[in-house]
C-alpha positions, 0 to 999 in steps of 0.5 A: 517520491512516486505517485501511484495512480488510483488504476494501479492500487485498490483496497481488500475488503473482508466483508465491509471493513478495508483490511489492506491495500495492494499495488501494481509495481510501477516496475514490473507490473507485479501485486504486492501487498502493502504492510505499511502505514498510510497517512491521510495523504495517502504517502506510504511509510516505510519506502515501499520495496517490490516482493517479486524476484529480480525487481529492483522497485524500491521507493517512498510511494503515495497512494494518489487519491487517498480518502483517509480509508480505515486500513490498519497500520501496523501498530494496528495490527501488533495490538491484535496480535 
């Protein structure tokens, strides 16, 4: 399990309402969006592959200092759809 440190994730807002959450590859420094399940100690679900071209990051990550944020899962969003 990798821990991600508060300073290399952060939460994309539209308007007030956290919308999704994107990290910086321990990797390769990369910005990956995460189209994963948080639980409320921030632990990621699935493992967590980086999007970027010849990165090799795949991991099962937490999100280190997790507040339990409304992000949706992605059962969240197949309701929406």
């Amino acid at each position: 399990m990798k821990d991600i440190p508060r300073s290399k994730w952060h939460r994309v807002l539209k308007g007030l309402e956290p919308l999704s959450v994107r990290i910086v590859c321990p990797t390769c420094g990369g910005i990956s969006r995460l189209d994963h399940d948080i639980a409320d100690n921030g632990c990621v679900t699935p493992s967590v592959v980086c999007a970027n071209e010849g990165c090799s990051f795949h991991r099962w990550i937490c999100l280190v200092d997790w507040d339990k944020g409304n992000i949706l899962t992605s059962m969240d969003r197949k309701l929406e759809e």
